[in-house]
C-alpha positions in Angstrom: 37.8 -82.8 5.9 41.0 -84.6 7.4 43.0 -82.9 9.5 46.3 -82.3 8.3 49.1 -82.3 11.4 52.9 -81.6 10.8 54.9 -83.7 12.8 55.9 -80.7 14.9 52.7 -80.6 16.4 52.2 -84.1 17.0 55.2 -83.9 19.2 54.0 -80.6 20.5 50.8 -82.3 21.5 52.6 -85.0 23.6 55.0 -82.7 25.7 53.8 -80.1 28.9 53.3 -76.2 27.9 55.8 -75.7 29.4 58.3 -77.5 27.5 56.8 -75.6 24.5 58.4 -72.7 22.6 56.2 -69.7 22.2 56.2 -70.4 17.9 54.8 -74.1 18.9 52.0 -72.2 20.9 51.5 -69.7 18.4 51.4 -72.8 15.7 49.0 -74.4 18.5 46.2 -71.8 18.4 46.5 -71.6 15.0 45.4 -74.9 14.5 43.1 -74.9 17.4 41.6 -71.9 15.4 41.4 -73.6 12.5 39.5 -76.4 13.7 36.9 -74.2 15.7 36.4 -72.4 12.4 35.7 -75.8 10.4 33.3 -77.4 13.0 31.0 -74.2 12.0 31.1 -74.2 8.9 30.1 -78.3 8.9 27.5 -77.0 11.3 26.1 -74.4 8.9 26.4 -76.8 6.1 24.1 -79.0 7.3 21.6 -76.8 8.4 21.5 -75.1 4.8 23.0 -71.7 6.3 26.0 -71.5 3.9 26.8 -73.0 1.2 30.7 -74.6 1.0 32.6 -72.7 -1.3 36.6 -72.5 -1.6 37.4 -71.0 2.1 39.9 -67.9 2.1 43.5 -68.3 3.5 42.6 -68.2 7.3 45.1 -65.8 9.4 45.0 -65.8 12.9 45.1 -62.6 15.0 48.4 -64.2 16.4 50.1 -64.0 13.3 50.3 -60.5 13.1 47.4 -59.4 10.4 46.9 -55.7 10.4 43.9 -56.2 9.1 40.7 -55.0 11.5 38.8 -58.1 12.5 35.0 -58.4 11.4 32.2 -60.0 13.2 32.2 -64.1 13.2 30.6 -64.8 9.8 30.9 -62.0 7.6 33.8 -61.4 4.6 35.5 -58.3 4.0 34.2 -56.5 1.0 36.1 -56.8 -2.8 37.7 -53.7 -3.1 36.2 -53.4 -6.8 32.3 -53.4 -4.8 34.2 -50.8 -2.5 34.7 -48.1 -5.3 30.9 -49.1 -6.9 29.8 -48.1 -3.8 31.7 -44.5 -3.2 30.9 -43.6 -7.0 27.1 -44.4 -5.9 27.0 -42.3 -3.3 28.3 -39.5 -4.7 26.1 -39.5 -7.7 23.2 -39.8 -5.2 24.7 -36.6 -3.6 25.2 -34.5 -6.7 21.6 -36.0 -7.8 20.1 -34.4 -4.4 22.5 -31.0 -5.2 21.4 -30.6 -8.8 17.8 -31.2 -7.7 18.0 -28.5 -5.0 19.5 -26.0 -8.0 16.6 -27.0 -10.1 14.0 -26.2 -7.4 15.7 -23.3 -6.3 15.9 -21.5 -10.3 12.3 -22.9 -10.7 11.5 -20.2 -7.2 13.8 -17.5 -9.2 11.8 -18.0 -12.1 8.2 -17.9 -10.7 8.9 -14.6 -8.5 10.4 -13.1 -12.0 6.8 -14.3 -13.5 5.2 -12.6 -11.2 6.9 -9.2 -10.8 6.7 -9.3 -14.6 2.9 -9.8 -14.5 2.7 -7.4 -12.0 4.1 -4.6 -13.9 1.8 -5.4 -16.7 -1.1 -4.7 -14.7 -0.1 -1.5 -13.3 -1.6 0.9 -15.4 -0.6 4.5 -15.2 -3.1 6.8 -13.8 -5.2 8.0 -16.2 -4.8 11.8 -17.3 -8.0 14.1 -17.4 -8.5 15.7 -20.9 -10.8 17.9 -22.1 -14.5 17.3 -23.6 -13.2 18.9 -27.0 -9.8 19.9 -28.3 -9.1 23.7 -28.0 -9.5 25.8 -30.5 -7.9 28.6 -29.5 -4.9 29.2 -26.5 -6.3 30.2 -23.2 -6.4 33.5 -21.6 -8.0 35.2 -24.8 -9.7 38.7 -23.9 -10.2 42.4 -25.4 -8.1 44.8 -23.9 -9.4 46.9 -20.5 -9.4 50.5 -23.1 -11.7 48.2 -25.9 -15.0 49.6 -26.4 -16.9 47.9 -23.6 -14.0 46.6 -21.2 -12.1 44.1 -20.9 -14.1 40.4 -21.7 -14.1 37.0 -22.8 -13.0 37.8 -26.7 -15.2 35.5 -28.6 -14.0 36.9 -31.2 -11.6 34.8 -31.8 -13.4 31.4 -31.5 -15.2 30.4 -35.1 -19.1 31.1 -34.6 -19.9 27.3 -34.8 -17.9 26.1 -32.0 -18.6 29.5 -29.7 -21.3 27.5 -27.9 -19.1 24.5 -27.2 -16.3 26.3 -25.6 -18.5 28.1 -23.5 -19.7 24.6 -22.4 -16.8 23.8 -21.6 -15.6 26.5 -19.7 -18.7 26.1 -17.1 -17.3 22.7 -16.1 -16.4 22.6 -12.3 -12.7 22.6 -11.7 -11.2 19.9 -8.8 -10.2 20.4 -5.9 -6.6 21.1 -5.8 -4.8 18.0 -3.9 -1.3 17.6 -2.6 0.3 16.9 -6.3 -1.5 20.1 -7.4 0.1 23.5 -8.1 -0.5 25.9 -6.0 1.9 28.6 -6.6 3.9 30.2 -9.4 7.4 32.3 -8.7 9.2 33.7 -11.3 12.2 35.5 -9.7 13.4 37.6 -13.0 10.1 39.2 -13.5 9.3 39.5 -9.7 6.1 37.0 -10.0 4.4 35.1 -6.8 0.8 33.8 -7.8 -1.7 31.7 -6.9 -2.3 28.7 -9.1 -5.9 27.5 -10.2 -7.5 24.4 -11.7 -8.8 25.5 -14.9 -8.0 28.6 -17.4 -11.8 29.6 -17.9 -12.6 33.4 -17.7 -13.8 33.4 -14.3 -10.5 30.7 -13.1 -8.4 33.5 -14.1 -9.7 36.2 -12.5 -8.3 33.9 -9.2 -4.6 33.7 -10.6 -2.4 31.8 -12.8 -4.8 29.1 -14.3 -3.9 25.4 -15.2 -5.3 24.1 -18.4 -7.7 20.8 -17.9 -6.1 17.9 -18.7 -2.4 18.5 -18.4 -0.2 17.2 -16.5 0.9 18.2 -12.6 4.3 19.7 -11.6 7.7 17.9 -11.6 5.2 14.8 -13.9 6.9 13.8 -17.7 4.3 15.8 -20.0 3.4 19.4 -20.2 1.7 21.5 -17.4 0.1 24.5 -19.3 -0.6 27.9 -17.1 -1.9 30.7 -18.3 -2.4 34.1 -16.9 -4.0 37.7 -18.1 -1.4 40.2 -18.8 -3.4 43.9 -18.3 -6.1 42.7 -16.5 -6.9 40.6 -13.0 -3.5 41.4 -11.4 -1.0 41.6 -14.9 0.3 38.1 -13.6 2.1 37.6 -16.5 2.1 41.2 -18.1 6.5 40.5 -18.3 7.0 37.1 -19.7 8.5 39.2 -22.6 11.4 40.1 -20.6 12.2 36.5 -19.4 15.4 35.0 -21.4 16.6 31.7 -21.9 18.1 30.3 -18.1 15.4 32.4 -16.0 14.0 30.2 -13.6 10.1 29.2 -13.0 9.2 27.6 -9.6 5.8 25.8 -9.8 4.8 24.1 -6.0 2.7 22.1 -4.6 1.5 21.4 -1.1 4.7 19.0 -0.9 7.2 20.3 -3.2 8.6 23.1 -5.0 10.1 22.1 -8.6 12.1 24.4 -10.7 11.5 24.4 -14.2 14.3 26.6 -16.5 13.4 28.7 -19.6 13.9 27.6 -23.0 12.5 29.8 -25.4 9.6 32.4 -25.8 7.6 32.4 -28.6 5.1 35.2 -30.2 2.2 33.1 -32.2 -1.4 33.2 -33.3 -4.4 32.5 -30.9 -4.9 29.3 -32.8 -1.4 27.9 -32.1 -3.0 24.9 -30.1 -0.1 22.5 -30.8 1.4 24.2 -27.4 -1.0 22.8 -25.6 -0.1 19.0 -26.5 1.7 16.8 -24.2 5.1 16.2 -24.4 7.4 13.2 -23.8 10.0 15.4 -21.6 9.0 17.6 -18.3 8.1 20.5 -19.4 5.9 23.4 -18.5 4.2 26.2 -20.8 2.9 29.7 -19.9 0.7 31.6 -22.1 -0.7 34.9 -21.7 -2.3 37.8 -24.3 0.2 40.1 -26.2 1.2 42.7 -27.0 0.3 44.6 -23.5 -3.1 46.4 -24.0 -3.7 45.1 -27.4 -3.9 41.5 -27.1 -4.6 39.8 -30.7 -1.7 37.6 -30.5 0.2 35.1 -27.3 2.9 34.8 -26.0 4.4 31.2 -25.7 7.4 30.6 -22.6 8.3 26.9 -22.9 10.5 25.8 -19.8 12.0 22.5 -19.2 12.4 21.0 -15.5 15.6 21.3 -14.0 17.7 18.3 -14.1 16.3 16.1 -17.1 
């Protein structure tokens, strides 16, 4: 391309620097610039490295450009690429923030899985229960003055299921561990006993007996003791005189837990539906009544304190 030089210059050319004004050096530079510029471009040209398109108004660092100057061969970037660019970036960034969310509930979700599969396999512990239902309430026996003493009072049983409770009572008791009861206190009537496994005749000649199968102290479901009331000790010859509020503690070799009467009942031997289980803490003592007659029971029904 010609080079197109004002006149100004042409004279500029032909006098000394300095005989120049500092605009004609400016204007100088410019065009010294200017023609640098151009002989690369050509250069590139012909070597294939660019390709000529219409060249961008060329300013100078002399004339004042605020502009920050870029390396020799690179073009400042459209504004319009400029904003592309930011709204990429920050949709990579919430992309890599909604994926850590995602990953992070897919962890909550799993450790709920498992804590709910967890707590479907636990199984509660299985509670003992007897080899037949009862037929009669525990602690059945014929009064000390009967004709023959005080025994077992078969009487009661029906003659076709004699032999099977007999069975039954002839089944070794456990050994009493730390959830056990061991003891019975009932402050109102002045009681402190010894608690058993097992209501048998020969358990409760020991103390206050637990029926097989039910539950153990301070446990949701009924814990059934049973004691003689004229015989072995007359344990529980005063549950009559208990009244509603009285207080029952039952322990163990860990804890005490203090059960609170209810109600006391006066029903046949073959009430049996006191010896079911019950949704609620509760405990139930039984023993022979009236005192040295003993053809009935008497039924104290105490829930635990606090529930």
């Amino acid at each position: 391309m010609p080079q197109r030089v004002s006149k100004g210059n042409k004279v500029a050319r032909h006098r000394s620097i300095d005989e120049l004004t500092v605009d004609e050096l400016r204007q100088l530079l410019i065009e010294k610039h200017r023609r640098e510029r151009h002989k690369r471009l050509e250069a590139y040209r012909r070597t294939g490295r660019v390709i000529m398109v219409e060249p961008a108004p060329y300013v100078s660092p002399l004339e004042g450009s605020s502009e920050p100057l870029l390396p020799e061969g690179e073009a400042p970037l459209p504004k319009r690429k400029l904003w592309i660019d930011r709204i990429l970036l920050a949709i990579e960034v919430l992309a890599v923030i909604g994926l850590a969310l995602i990953l992070l509930n897919g962890m909550n979700l799993i450790r709920n899985l498992n804590q709910e599969v967890a707590s479907a396999l636990v199984q509660a512990s299985p509670t003992p229960t007897p080899l037949i239902s009862a037929v009669v309430l525990p602690s059945g026996h014929t009064p000390p003055n009967a004709p023959g003493g005080a025994r077992f009072n078969e009487e009661e049983i029906p003659a076709h299921l004699r032999a099977s409770v007999q069975s039954l009572a002839n089944i070794p008791m456990p050994t009493p561990g730390p959830t056990h009861a061991i003891r019975i206190q009932i402050p109102a009537i002045k009681v402190d006993a010894p608690v058993v496994q097992g209501d048998g005749w020969e358990q409760l000649k020991k103390g206050v007996g637990q029926h097989p199968g039910t539950v153990n102290p301070g446990e949701k479901g009924n814990i059934v003791l049973s004691a003689h009331n004229d015989i072995y000790g007359e344990i529980f010859r005063d549950l009559d005189r208990l009244k509603p509020g009285d207080e029952i503690i039952i322990s163990t070799a860990q804890q005490a837990f203090v059960y609170v009467v209810q109600q006391i009942n006066i029903v046949e031997p073959t009430a049996v539906e006191y010896l079911a289980s019950s949704r609620e803490p509760i405990a139930t003592l039984i023993s022979c009544y009236p005192y040295m007659i003993d053809n009935q029971r008497i039924v104290v029904i105490a829930s635990l304190q606090g529930h």
